[in-house]
C-alpha positions, -999 to +999 in steps of 0.1 A: -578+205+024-599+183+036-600+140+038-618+134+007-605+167-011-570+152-006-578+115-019-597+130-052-569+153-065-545+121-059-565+103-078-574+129-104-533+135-105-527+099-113-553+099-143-536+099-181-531+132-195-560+135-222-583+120-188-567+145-167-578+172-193-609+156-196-620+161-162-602+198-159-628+210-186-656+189-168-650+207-136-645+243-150-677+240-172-692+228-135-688+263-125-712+281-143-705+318-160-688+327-187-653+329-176-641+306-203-657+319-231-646+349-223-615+342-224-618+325-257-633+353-275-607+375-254-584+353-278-602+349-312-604+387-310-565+391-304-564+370-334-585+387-356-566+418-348-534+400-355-550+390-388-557+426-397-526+438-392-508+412-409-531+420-441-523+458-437-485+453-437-483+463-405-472+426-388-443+404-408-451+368-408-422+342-398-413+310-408-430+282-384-395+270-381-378+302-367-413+304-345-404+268-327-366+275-324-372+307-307-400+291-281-375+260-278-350+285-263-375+299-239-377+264-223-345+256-219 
């Protein structure tokens, strides 16, 4: 990386969270394209479909609670 590459990601790095998330969106909406939405209505479709399947009876709903227990397993 180069000199001034190096001293702007320390920096960025050093920011707050919420400013660090701030400037991640700032930058990727920089880019241009659509990559982003694309992936959001990658997911609101996933969703919907969910949703669908849920109302046919095909996909059983759980309680939030068991939901969280079972992700705080998976990071620990």
């Amino acid at each position: 990386m180069t000199t001034i590459l190096d001293k702007v990601e320390h920096e960025a790095l050093s920011l707050p969270e919420a400013e660090r998330a701030f400037l991640a969106d700032r930058l990727l909406n920089s880019l241009g394209g659509n990559a982003l939405s694309d992936i959001d209505a990658a997911w609101v479709a996933e969703a919907e479909r969910r949703y669908a399947e849920h109302k046919a009876g095909k996909r059983h709903s759980l309680p939030a609670s068991e939901v969280f227990a079972e992700a705080d397993s998976l990071t620990q």
